[in-house]
PDB file of the backbone (N, CA, C, O) and the ligand in Angstrom, with CONECT records:
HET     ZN  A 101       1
ATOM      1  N   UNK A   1      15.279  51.007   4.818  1.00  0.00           N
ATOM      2  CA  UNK A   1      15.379  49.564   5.054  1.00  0.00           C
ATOM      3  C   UNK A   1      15.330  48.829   3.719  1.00  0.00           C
ATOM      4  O   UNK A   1      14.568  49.341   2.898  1.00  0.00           O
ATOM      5  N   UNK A   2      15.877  47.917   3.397  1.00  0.00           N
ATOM      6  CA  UNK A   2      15.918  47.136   2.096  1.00  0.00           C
ATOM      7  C   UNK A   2      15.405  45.857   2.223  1.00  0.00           C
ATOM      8  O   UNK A   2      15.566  45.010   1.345  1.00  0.00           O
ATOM      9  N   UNK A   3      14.615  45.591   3.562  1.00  0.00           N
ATOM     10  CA  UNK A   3      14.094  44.142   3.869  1.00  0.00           C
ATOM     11  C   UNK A   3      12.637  43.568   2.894  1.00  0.00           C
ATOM     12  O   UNK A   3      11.451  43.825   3.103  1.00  0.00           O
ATOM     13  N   UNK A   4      13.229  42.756   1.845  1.00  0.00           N
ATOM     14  CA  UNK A   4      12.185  42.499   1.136  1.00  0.00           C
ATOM     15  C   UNK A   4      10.839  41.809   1.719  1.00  0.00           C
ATOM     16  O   UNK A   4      10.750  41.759   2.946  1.00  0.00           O
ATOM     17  N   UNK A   5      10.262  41.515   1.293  1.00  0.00           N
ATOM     18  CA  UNK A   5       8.443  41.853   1.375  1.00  0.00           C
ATOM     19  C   UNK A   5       8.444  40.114   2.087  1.00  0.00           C
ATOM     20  O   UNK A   5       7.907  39.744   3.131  1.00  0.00           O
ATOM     21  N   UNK A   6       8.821  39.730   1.620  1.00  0.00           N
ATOM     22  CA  UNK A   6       8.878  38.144   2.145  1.00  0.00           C
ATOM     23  C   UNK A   6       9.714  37.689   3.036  1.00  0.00           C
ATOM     24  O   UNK A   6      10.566  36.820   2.849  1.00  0.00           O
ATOM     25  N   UNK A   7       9.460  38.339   4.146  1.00  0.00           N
ATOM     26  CA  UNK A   7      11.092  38.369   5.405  1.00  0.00           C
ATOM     27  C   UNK A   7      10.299  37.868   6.524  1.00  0.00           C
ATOM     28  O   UNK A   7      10.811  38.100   7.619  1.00  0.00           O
ATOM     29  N   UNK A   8       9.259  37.284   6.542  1.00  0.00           N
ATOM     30  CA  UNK A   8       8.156  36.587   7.680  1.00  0.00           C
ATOM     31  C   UNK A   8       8.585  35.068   7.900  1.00  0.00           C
ATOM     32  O   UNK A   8       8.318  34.070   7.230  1.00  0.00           O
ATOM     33  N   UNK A   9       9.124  35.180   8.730  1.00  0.00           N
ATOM     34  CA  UNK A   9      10.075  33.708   9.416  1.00  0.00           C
ATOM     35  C   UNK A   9       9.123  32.560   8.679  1.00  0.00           C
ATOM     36  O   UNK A   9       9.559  31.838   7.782  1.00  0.00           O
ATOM     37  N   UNK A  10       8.279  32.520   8.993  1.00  0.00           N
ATOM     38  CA  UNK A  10       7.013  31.615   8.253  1.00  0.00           C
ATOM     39  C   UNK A  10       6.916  31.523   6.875  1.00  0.00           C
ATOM     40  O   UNK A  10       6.233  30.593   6.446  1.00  0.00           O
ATOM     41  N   UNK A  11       7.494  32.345   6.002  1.00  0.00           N
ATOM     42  CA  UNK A  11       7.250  31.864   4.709  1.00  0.00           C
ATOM     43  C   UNK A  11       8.811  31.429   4.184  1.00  0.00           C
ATOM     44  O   UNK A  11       9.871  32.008   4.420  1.00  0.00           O
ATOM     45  N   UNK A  12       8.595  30.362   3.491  1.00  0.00           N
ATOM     46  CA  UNK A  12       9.252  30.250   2.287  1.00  0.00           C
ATOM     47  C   UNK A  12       9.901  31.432   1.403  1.00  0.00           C
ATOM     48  O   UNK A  12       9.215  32.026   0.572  1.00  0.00           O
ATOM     49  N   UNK A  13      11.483  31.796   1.661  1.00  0.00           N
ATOM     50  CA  UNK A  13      11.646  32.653   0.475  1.00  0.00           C
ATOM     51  C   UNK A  13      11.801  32.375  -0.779  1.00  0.00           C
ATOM     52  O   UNK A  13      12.107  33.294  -1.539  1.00  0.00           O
ATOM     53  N   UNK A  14      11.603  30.890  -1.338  1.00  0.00           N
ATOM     54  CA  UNK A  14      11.483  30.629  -2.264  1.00  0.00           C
ATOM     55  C   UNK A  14      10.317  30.844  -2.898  1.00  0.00           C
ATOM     56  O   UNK A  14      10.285  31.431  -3.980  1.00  0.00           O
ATOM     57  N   UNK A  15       9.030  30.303  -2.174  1.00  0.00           N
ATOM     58  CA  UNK A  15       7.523  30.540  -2.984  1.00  0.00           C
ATOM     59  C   UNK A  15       6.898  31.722  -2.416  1.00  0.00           C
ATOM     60  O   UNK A  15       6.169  32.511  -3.017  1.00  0.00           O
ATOM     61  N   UNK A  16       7.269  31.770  -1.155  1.00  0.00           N
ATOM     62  CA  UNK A  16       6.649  32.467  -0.543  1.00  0.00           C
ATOM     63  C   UNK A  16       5.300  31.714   0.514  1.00  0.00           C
ATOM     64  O   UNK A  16       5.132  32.149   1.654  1.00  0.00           O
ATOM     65  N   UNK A  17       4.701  30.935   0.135  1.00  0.00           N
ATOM     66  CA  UNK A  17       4.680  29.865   0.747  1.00  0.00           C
ATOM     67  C   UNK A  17       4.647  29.649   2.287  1.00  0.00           C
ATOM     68  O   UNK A  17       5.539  30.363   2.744  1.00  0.00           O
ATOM     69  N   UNK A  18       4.077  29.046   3.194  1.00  0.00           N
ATOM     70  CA  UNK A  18       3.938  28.724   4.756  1.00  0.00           C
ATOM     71  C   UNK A  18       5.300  27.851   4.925  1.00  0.00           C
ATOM     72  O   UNK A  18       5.450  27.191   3.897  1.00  0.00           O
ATOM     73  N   UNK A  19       6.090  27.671   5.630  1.00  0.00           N
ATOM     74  CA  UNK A  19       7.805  26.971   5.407  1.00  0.00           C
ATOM     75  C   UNK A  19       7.006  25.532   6.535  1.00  0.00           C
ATOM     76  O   UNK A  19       7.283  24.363   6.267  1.00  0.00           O
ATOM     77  N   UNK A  20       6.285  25.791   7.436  1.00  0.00           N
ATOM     78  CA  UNK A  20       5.545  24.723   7.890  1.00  0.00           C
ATOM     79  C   UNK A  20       6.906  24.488   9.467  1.00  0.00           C
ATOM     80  O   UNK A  20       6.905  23.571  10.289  1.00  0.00           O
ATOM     81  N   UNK A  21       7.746  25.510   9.394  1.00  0.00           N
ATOM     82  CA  UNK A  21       8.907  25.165  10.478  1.00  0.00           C
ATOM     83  C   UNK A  21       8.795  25.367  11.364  1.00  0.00           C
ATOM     84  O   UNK A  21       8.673  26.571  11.589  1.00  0.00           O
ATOM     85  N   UNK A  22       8.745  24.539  12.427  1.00  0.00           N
ATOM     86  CA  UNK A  22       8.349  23.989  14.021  1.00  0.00           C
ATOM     87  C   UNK A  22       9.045  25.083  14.647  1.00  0.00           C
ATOM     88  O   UNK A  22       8.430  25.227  15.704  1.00  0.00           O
ATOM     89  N   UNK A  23      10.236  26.187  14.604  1.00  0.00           N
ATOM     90  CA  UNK A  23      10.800  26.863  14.711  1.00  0.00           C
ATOM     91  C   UNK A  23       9.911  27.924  15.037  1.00  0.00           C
ATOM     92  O   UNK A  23       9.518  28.119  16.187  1.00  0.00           O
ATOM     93  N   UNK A  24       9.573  28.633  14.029  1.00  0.00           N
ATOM     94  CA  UNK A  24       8.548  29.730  13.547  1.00  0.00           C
ATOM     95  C   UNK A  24       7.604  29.477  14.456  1.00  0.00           C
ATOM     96  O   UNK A  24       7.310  30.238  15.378  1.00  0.00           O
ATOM     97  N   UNK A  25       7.027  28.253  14.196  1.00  0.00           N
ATOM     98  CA  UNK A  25       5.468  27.799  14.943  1.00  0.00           C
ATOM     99  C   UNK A  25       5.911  28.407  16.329  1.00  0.00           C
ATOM    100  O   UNK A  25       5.232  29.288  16.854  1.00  0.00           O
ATOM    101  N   UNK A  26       7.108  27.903  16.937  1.00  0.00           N
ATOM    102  CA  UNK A  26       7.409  27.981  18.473  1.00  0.00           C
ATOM    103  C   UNK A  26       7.591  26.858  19.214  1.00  0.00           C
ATOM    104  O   UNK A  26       7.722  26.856  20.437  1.00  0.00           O
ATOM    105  N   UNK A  27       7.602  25.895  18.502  1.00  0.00           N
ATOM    106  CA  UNK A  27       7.678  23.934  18.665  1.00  0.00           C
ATOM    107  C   UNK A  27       9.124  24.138  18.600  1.00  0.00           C
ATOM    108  O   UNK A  27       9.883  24.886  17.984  1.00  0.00           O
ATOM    109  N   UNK A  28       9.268  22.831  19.798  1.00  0.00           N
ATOM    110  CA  UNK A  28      10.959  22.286  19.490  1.00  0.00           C
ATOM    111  C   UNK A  28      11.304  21.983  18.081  1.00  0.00           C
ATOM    112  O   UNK A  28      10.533  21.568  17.216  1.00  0.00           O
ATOM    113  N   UNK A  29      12.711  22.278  17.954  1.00  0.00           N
ATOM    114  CA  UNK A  29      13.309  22.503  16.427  1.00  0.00           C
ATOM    115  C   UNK A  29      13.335  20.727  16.027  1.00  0.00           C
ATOM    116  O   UNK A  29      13.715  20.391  14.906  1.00  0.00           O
ATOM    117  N   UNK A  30      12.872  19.617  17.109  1.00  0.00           N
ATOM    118  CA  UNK A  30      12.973  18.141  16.700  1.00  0.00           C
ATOM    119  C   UNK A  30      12.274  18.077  16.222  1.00  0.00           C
ATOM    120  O   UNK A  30      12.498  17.332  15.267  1.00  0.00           O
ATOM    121  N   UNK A  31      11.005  18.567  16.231  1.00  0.00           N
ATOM    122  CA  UNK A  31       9.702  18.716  15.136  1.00  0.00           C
ATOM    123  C   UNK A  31       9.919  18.821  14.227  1.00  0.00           C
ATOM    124  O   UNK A  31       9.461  17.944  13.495  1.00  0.00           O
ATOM    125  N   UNK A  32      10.463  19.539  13.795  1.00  0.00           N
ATOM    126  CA  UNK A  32      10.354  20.329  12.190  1.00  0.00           C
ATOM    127  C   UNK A  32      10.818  19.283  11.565  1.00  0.00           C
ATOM    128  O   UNK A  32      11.575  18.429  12.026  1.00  0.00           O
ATOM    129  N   UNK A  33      10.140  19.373   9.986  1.00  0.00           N
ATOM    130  CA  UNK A  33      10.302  18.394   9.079  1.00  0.00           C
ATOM    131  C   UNK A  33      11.576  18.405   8.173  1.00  0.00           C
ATOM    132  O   UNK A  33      11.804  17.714   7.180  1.00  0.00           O
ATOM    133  N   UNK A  34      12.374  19.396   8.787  1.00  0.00           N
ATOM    134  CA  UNK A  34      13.665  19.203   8.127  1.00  0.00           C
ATOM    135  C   UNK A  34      14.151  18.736   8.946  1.00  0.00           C
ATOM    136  O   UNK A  34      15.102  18.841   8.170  1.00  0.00           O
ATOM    137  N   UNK A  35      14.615  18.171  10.004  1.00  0.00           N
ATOM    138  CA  UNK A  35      14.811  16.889  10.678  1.00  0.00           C
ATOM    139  C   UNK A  35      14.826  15.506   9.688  1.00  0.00           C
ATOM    140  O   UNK A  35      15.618  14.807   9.055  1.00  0.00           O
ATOM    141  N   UNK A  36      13.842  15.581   9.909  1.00  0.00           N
ATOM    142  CA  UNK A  36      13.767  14.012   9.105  1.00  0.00           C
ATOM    143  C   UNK A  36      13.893  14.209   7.258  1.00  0.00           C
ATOM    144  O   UNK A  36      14.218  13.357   6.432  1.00  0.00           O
ATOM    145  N   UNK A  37      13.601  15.285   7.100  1.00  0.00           N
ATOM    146  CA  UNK A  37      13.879  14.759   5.364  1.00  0.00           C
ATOM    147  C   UNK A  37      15.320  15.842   5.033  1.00  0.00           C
ATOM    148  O   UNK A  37      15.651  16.694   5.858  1.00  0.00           O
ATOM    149  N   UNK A  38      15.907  15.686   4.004  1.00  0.00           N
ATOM    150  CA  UNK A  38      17.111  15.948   3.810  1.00  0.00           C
ATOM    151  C   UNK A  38      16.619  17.076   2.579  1.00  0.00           C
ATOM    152  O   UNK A  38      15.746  16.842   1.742  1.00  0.00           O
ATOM    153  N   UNK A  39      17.552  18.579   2.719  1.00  0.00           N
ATOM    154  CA  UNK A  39      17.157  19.614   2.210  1.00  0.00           C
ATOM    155  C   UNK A  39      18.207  19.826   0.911  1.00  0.00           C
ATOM    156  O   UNK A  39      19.433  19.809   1.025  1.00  0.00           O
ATOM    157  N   UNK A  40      17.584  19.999  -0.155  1.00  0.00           N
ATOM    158  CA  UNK A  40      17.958  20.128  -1.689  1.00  0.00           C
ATOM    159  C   UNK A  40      19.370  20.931  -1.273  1.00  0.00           C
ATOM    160  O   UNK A  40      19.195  21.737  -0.359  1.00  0.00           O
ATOM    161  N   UNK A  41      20.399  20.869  -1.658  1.00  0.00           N
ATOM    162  CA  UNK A  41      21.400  21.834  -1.748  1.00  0.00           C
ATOM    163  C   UNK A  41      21.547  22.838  -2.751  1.00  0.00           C
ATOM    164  O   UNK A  41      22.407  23.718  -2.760  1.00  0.00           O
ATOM    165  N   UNK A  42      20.197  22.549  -4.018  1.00  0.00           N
ATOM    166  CA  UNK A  42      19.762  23.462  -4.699  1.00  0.00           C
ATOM    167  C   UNK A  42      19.144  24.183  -4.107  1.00  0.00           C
ATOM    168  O   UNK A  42      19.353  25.317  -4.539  1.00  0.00           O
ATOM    169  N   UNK A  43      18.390  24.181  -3.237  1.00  0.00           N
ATOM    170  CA  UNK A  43      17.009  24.693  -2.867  1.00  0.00           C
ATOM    171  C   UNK A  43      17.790  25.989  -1.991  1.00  0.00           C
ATOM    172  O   UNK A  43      17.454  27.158  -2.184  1.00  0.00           O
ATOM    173  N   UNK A  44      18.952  25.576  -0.937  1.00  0.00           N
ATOM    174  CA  UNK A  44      19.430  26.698  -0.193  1.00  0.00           C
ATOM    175  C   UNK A  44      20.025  27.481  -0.911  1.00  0.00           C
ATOM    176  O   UNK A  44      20.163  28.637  -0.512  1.00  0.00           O
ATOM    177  N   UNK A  45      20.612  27.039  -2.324  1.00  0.00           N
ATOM    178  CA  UNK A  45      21.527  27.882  -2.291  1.00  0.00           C
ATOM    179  C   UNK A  45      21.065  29.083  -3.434  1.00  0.00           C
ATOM    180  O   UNK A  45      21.659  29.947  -4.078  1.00  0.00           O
ATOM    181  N   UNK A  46      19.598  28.596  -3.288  1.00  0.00           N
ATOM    182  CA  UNK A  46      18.663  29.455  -4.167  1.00  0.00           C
ATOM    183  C   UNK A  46      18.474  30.142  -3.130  1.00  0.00           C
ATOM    184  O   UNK A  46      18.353  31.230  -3.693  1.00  0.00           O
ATOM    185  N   UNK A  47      18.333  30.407  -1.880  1.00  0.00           N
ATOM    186  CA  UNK A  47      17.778  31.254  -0.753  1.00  0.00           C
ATOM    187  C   UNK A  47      18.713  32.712  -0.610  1.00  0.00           C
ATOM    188  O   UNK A  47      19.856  32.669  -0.155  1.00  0.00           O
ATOM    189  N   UNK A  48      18.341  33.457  -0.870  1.00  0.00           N
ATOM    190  CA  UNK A  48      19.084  34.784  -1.078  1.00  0.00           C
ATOM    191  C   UNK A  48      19.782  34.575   0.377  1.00  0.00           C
ATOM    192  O   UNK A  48      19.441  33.815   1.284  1.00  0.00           O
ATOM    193  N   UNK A  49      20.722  35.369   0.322  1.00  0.00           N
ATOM    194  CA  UNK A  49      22.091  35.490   1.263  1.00  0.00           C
ATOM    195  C   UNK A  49      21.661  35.724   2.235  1.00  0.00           C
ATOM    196  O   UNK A  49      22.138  35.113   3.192  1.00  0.00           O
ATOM    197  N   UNK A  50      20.515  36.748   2.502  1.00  0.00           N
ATOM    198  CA  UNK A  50      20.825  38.068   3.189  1.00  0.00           C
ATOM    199  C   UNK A  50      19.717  37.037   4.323  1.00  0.00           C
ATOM    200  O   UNK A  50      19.715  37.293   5.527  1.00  0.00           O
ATOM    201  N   UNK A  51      18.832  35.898   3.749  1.00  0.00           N
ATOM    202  CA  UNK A  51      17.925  35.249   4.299  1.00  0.00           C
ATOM    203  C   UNK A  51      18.446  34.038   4.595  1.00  0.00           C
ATOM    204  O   UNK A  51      17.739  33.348   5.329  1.00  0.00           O
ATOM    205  N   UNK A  52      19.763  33.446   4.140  1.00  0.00           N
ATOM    206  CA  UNK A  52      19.917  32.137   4.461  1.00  0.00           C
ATOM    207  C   UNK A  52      20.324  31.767   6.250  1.00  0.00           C
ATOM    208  O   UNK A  52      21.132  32.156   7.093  1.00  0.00           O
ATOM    209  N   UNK A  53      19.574  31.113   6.178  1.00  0.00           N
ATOM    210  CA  UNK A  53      20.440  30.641   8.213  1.00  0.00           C
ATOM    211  C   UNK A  53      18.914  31.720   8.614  1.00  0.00           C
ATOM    212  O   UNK A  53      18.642  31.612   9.810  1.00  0.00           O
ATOM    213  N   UNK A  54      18.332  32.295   8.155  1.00  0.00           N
ATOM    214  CA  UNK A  54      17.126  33.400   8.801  1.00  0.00           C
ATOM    215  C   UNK A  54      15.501  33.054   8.871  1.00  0.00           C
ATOM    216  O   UNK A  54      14.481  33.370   9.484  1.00  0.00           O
ATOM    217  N   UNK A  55      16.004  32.138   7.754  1.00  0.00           N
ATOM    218  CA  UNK A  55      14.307  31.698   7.013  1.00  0.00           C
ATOM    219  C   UNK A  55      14.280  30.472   6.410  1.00  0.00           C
ATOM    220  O   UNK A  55      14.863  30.181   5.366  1.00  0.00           O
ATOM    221  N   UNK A  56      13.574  29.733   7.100  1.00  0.00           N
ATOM    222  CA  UNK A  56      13.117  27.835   6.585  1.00  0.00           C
ATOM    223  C   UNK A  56      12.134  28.028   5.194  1.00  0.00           C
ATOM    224  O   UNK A  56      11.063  28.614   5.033  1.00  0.00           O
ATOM    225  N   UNK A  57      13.180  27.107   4.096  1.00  0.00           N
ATOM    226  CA  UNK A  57      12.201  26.804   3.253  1.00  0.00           C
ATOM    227  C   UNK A  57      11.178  25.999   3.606  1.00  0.00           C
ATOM    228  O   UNK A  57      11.181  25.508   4.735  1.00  0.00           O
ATOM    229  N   UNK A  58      10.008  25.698   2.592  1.00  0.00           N
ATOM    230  CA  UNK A  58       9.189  24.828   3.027  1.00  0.00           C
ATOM    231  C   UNK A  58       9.623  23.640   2.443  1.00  0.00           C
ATOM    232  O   UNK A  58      10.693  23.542   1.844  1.00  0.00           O
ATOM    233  N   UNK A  59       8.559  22.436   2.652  1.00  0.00           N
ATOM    234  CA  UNK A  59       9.139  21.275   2.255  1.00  0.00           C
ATOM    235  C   UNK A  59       9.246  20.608   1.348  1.00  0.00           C
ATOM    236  O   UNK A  59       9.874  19.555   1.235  1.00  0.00           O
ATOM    237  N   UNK A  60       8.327  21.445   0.238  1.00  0.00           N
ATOM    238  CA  UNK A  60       8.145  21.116  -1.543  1.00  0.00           C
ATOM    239  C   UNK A  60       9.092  21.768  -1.976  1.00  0.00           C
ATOM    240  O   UNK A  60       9.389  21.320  -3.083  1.00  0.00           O
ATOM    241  N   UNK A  61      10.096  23.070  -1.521  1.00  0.00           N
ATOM    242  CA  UNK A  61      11.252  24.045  -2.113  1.00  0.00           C
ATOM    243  C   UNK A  61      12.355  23.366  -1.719  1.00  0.00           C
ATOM    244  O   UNK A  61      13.317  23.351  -2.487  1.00  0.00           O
ATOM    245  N   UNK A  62      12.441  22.579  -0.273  1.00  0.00           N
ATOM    246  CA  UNK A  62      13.612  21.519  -0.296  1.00  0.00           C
ATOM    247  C   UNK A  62      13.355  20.481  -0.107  1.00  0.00           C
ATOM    248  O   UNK A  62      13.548  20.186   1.072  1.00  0.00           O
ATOM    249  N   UNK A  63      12.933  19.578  -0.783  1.00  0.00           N
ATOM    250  CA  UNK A  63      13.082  18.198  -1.168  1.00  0.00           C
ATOM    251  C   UNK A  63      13.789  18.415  -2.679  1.00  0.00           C
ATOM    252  O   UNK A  63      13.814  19.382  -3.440  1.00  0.00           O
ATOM    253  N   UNK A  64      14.403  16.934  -2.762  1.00  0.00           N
ATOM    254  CA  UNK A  64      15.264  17.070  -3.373  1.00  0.00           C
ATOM    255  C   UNK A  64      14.376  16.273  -4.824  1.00  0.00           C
ATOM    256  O   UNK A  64      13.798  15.186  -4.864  1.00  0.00           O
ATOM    257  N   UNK A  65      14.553  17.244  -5.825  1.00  0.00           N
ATOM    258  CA  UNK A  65      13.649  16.853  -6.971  1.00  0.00           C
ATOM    259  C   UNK A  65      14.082  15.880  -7.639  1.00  0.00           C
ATOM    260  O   UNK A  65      15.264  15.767  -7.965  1.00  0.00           O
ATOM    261  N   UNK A  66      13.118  15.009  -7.941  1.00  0.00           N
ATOM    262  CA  UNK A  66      12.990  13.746  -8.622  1.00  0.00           C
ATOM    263  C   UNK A  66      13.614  14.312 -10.117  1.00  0.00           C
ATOM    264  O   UNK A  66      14.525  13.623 -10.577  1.00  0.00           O
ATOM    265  N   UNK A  67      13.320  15.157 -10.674  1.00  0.00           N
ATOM    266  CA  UNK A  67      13.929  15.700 -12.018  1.00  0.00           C
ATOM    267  C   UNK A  67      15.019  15.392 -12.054  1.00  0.00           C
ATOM    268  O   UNK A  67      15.387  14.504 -12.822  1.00  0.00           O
ATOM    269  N   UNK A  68      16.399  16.442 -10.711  1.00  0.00           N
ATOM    270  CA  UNK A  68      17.523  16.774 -10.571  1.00  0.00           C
ATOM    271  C   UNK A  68      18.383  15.658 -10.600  1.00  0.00           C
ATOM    272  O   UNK A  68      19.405  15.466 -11.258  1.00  0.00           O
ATOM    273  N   UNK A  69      17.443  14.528  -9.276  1.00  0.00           N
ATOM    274  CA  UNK A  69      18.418  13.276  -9.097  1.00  0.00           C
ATOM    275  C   UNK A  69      18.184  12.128 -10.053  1.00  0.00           C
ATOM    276  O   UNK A  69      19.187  11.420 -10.138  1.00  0.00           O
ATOM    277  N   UNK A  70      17.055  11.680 -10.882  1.00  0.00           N
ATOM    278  CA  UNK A  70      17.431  10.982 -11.517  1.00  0.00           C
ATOM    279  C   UNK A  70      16.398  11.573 -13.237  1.00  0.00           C
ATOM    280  O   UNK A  70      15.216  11.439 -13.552  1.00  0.00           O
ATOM    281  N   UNK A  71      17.744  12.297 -14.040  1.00  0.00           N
ATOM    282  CA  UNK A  71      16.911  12.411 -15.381  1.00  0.00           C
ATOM    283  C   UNK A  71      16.701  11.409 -16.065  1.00  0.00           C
ATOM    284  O   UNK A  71      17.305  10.349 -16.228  1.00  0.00           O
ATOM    285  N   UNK A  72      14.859  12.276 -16.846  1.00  0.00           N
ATOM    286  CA  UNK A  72      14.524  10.817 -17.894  1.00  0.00           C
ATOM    287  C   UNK A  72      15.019  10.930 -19.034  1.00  0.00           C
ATOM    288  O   UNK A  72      14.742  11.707 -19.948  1.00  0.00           O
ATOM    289  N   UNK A  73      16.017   9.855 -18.927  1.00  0.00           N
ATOM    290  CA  UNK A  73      17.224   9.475 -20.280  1.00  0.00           C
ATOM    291  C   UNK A  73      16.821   8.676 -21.306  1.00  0.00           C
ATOM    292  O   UNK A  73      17.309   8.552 -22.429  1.00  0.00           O
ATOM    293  N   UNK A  74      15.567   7.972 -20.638  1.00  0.00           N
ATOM    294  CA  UNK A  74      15.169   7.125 -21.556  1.00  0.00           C
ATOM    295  C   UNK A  74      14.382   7.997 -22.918  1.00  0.00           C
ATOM    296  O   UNK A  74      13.747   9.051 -22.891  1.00  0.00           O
ATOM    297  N   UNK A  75      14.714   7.095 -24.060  1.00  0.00           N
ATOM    298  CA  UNK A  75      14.367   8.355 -25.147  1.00  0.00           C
ATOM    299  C   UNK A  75      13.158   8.064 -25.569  1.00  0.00           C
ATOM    300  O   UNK A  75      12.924   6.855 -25.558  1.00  0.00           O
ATOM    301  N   UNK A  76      12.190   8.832 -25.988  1.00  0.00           N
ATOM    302  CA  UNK A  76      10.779   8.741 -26.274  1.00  0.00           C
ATOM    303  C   UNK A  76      10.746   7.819 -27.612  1.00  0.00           C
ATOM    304  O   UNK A  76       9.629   7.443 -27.968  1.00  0.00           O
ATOM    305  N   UNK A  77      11.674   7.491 -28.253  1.00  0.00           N
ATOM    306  CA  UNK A  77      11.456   6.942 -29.615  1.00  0.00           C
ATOM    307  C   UNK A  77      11.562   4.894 -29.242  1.00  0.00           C
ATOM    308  O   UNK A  77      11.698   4.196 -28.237  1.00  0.00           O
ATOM    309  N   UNK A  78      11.415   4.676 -30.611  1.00  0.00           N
ATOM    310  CA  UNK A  78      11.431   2.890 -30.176  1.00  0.00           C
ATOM    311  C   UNK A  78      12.441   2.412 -29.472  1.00  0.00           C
ATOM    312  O   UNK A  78      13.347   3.191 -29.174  1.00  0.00           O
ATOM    313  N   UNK A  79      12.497   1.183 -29.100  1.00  0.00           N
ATOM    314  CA  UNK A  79      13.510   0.869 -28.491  1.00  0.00           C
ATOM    315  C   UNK A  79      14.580  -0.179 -29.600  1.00  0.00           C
ATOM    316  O   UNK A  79      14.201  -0.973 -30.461  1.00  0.00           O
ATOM    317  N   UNK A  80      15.703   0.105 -29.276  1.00  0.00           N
ATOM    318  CA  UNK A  80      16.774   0.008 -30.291  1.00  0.00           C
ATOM    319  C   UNK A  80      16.696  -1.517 -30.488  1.00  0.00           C
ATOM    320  O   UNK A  80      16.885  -1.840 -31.661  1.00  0.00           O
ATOM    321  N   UNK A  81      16.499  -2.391 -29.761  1.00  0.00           N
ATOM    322  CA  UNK A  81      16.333  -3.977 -29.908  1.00  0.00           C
ATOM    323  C   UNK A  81      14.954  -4.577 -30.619  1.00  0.00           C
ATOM    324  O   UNK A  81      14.802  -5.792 -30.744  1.00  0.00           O
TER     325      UNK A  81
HETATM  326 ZN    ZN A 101       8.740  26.976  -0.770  1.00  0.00          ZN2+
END
């Protein structure tokens, strides 16, 4: 079998992590908090293949990072005016 160590519907294959998905729990899938918040398209497409569509990230691995969507451009030095 080649099923890696972190293949427990419940975790995160990103951290590894509790995924917190209403799914897993056994709760209607309207529960789950990917419903309401919108999932990084980084975050899935970090989710190995063999797990994607199999296993809910959690909700700190897909939210969509404040880094990604808006970088700090502003430059640490004085300001030019
Ligand atoms: Zn995670």
């Amino acid at each position: 079998m080649s099923t890696p160590p972190l293949s427990s519907p419940s975790c995160c294959p990103l951290c590894g992590g509790p995924n917190q998905c209403a799914i897993a729990a056994g709760r209607p899938p309207e529960s789950c908090w990917c419903m309401a918040q919108r999932i990084a398209p980084a975050a899935l497409a970090a989710v190995p293949e063999a797990q994607r569509g199999q296993v809910c990230i959690c909700p700190s691995c897909g939210a969509i990072s404040a880094d990604a969507q808006q970088p700090f451009a502003d430059p640490p030095g004085p300001a030019p005016i």
